[in-house]
Each structure stands twice: as C-alpha cells, then as structure tokens.
C-alpha positions as CSV (number, residue, x, y, z in Angstrom):
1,X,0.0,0.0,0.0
2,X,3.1,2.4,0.9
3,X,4.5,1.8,-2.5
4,X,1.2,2.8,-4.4
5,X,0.9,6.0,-2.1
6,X,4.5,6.8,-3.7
7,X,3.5,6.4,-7.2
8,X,0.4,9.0,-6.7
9,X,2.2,12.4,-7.0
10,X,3.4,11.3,-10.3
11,X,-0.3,9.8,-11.6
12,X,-0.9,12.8,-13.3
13,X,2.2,13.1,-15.3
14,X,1.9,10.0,-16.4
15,X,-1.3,10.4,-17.4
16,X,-0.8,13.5,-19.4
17,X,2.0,11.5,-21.3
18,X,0.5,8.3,-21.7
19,X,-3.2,9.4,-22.6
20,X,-1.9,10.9,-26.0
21,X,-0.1,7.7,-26.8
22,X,-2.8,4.9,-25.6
23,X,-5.1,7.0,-28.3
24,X,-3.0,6.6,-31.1
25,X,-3.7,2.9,-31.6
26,X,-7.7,4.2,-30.8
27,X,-7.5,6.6,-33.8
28,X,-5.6,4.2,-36.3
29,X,-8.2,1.4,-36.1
30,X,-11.0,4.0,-36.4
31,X,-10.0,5.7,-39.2
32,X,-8.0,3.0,-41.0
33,X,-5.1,3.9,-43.2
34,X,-3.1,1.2,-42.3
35,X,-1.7,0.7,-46.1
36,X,0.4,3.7,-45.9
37,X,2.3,2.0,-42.9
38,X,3.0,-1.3,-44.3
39,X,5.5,-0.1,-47.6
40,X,7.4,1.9,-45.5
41,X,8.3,-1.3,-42.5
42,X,10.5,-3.0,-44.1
43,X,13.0,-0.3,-45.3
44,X,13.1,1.2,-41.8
45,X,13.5,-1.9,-40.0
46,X,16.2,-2.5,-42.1
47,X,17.9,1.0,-41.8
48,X,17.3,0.8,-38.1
49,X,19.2,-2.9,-37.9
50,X,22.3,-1.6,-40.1
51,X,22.2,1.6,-38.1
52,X,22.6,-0.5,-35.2
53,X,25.2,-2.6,-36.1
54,X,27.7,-0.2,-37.2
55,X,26.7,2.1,-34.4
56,X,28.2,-1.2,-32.4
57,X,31.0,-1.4,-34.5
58,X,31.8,2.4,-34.1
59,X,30.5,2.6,-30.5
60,X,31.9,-0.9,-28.9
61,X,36.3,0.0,-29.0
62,X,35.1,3.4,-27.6
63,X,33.9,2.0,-24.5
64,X,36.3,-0.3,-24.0
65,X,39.1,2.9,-24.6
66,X,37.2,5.0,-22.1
67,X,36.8,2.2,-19.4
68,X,40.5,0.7,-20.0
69,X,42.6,3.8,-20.3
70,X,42.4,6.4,-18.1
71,X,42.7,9.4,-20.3
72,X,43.4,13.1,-19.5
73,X,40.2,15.2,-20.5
74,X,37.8,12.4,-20.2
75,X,35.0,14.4,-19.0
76,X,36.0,16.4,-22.4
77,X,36.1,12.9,-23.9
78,X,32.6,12.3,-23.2
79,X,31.1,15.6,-24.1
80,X,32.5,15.1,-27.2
81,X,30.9,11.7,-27.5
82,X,27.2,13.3,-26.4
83,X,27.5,15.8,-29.1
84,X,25.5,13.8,-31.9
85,X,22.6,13.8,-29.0
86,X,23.1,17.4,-28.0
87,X,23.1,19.5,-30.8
88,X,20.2,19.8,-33.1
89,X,19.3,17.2,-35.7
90,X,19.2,20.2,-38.5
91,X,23.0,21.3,-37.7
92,X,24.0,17.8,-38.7
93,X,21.4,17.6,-41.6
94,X,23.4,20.8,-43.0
95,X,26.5,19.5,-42.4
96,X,25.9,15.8,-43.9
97,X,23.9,17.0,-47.0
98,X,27.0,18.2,-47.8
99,X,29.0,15.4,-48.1
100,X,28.5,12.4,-50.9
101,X,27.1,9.5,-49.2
102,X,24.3,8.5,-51.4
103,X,22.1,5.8,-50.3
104,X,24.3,4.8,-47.3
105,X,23.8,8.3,-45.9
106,X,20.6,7.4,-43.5
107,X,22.7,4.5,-42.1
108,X,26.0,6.6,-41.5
109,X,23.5,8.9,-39.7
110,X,21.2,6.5,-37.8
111,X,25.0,5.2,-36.9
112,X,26.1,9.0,-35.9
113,X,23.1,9.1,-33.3
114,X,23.7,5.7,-32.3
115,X,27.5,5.4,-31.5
116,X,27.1,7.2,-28.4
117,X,25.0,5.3,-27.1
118,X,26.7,2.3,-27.4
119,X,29.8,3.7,-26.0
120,X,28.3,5.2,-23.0
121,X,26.2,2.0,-21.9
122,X,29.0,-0.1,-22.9
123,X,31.6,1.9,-20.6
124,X,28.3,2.1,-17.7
125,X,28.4,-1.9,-17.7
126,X,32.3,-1.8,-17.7
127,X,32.4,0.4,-14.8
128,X,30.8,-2.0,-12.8
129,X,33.2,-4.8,-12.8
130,X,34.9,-5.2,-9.9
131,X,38.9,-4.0,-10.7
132,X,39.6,-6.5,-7.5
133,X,38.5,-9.1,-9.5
134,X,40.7,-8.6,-12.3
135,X,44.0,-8.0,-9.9
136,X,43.3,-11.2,-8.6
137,X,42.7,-13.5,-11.1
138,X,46.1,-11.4,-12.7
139,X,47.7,-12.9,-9.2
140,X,46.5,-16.3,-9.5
141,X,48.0,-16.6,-13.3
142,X,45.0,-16.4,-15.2
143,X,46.0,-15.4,-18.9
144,X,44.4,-12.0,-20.2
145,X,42.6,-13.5,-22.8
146,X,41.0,-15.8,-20.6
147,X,40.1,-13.0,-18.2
148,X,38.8,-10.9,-21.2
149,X,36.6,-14.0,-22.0
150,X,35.4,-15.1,-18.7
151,X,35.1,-11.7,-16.9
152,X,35.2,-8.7,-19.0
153,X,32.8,-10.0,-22.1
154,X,29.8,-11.8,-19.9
155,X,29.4,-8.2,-18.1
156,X,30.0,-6.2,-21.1
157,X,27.9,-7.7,-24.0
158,X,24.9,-7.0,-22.2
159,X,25.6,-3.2,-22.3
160,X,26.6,-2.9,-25.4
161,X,23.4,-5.0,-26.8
162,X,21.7,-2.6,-24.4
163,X,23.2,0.5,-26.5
164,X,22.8,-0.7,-30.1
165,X,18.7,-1.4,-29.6
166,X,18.3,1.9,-28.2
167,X,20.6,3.5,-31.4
168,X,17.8,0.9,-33.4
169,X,15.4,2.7,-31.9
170,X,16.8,6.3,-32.3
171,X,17.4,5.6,-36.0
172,X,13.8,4.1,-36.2
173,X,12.0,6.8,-34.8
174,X,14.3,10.1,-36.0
175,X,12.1,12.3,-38.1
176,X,14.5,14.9,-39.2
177,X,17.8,14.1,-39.9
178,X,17.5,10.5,-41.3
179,X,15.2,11.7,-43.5
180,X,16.9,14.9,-44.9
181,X,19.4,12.3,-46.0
182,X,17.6,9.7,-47.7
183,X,16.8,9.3,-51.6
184,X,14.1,10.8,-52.4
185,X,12.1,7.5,-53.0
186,X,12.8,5.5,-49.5
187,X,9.8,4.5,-48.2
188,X,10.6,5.2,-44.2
189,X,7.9,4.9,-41.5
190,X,9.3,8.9,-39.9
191,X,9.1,10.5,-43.5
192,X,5.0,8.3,-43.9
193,X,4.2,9.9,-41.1
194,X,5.3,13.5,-41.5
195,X,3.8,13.2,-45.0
196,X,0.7,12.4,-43.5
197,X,0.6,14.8,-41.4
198,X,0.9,17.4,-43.5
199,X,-1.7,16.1,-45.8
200,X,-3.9,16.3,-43.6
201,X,-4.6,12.1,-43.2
202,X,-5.5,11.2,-39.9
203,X,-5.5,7.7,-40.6
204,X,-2.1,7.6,-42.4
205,X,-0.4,9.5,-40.0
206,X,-2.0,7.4,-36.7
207,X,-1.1,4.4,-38.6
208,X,2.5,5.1,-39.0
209,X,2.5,6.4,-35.6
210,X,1.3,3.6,-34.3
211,X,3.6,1.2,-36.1
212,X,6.7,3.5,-34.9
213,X,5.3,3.1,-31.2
214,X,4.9,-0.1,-31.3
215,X,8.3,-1.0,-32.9
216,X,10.1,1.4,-30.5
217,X,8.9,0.0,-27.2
218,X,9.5,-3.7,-28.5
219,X,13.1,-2.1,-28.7
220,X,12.9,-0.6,-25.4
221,X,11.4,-3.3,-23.6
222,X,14.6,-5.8,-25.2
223,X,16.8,-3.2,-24.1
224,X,15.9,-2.7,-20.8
225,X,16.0,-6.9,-20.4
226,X,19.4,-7.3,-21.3
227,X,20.5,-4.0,-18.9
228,X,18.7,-6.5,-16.3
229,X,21.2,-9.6,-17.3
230,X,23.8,-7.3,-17.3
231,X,23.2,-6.2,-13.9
232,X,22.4,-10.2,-12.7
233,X,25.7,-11.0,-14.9
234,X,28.0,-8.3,-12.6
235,X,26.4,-9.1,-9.5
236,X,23.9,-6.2,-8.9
C-alpha cells in the first residue's frame, strides 16, 4: 500500500503523457489507413538494424578505450561523444547534406546518433566490474585472454546489446535528420508519417504512428531486459 501511495504524486504526469499515446492505436483502427504503414516497414527496420550494427561497430572500442585507459580530459572525452545527441538534428542535416554518401547516408546517420550510445552503456556496464577481480585472477596466473573472456565480455555484452537497440530505436524513430538524407524515394515509417501529417490524413499519420510506437517499445522493452542480465551477470 506504501508503495502505491508513492506512485500518486506522479499519476498525473503520467497520465498526461500516456493518454496521448494509448489514443494513437484508438484513432488508427477507427480511421484505418493502415496501407500507408505497411511499404514503409521494411525499409526502416532494415535501416534501423544496419544503423545498429555499425553504431556497435563504431560505439563498442570506444567504450572499452574509455573504461580501460584512463585518459586526460575524459570528462572532455565524453562531451565530445554526447555531441551527436546534444546539438540539433538540423546542424548535422546541414552538415551531412554536404558530403557524398548517397544511399548509405541514413545509415551513417542512424549510426552517428547511435554510436554514443553504445559507447556510454558499454563503458556504464564496464564500470561496474569489480577491478579487484581482475587484480586477482592477474595474481592467481589467469591469462588475459582468458580473463577478457570469462570476466570482462559476460558483463559487457549486455551493455553494449543494451546501447545498439536503443541506437535501433533512435534511427527508427528520427524524423528529421534521417530523413533529410535519404533518396528521395525511400519509403521510411518517420518520413510516412510526417507526409501524412501534413496532408492532412489522420489515418495515415495514426497508422504510421502507431507502427513507430509499437516498434520502439518492443526495442525498449529488449533493451531494458538485457541491462537487467547485465546487472544479474555483474552481481547487482
């Protein structure tokens, strides 16, 4: 009963967020429009998946550097690394249009959002290994690959999995910058919806909508289970 009585103050925030969302599914099955949803899914689930995976390959060493070495100007380090998530989607829009990526520019930008996030939930499931651990099992002999593959990996794979389903999810879901960058005749569920906004097509636009919410808090939901075997995997 205590624990409810917690939860109160924050009923009606929650509310005011959630309401919005829970009638987005309502409005889609009343007004239909599901056919504008269903071109787009398959080109963004595959942007989102190669966004992903190079946002692991791009994101992965840099945690490992930040949690291994301890650099001067780390806390500059990691600014640096937040960047892509600080500044606004349109400075980077300008600054990418510019260059001549052609059809691989939505990933290298889905991957630019992304990185960081790897990296920092990466280095987050790092930092919790125990460095007595390693010290001892250095003591007691045990090679450094072996420690690397019995210690260091079972705690930090969880992270990092963790960090590139949330950079799925950013690269999913980001209406402007992905976007800006794509040919002109990707079918993407962000750009379907936009479109539909702006024609004035309720359906179209709560269809899409609803297939981006949905996708996203599948993504969450996996993301937030393997942060949870992380922690079980380090002890917490």
């Amino acid at each position: 009963m205590r624990r409810a009585l917690l939860f109160l103050p924050g009923a009606p925030a929650a509310l005011f967020l959630l309401l919005p969302l829970l009638a987005l599914p309502a409005l889609a099955v009343a007004e239909g429009g599901w056919g504008a949803a269903w071109p787009p899914l398959g080109t963004s689930l595959a942007l989102a998946g190669a966004a992903g995976a190079l946002a692991l390959i791009l994101g992965g060493p840099a945690a490992f550097g930040l949690w291994r070495w301890r650099l001067p100007g780390r806390a500059a380090l990691l600014g640096l690394l937040a960047a892509p998530l600080l500044l606004p989607a349109t400075i980077w829009a300008a600054a990418l249009r510019g260059l001549p990526l052609g059809p691989a520019g939505p990933v290298l930008a889905g991957a630019l959002l992304g990185a960081p996030v790897v990296a920092l939930c990466g280095w987050a499931a790092l930092s919790r290994i125990d460095g007595s651990t390693l010290r001892a099992a250095a003591v007691l002999g045990a090679e450094p690959r072996l420690v690397w593959r019995r210690l260091v990996l079972p705690r930090a794979l969880p992270g990092l999995g963790t960090g590139t389903l949330l950079a799925a999810a950013l690269a999913l879901a980001e209406p402007v910058l992905i976007p800006s960058l794509a040919p002109a005749g990707m079918p993407l569920l962000s750009r379907a919806m936009l479109d539909a906004v702006r024609n004035g097509s309720a359906g179209a636009a709560a269809a899409t909508g609803t297939a981006l919410l949905l996708l996203t808090v599948l993504l969450l939901l996996a993301a937030a289970l393997l942060r949870r075997a992380g922690r079980r995997a380090a002890g917490g």
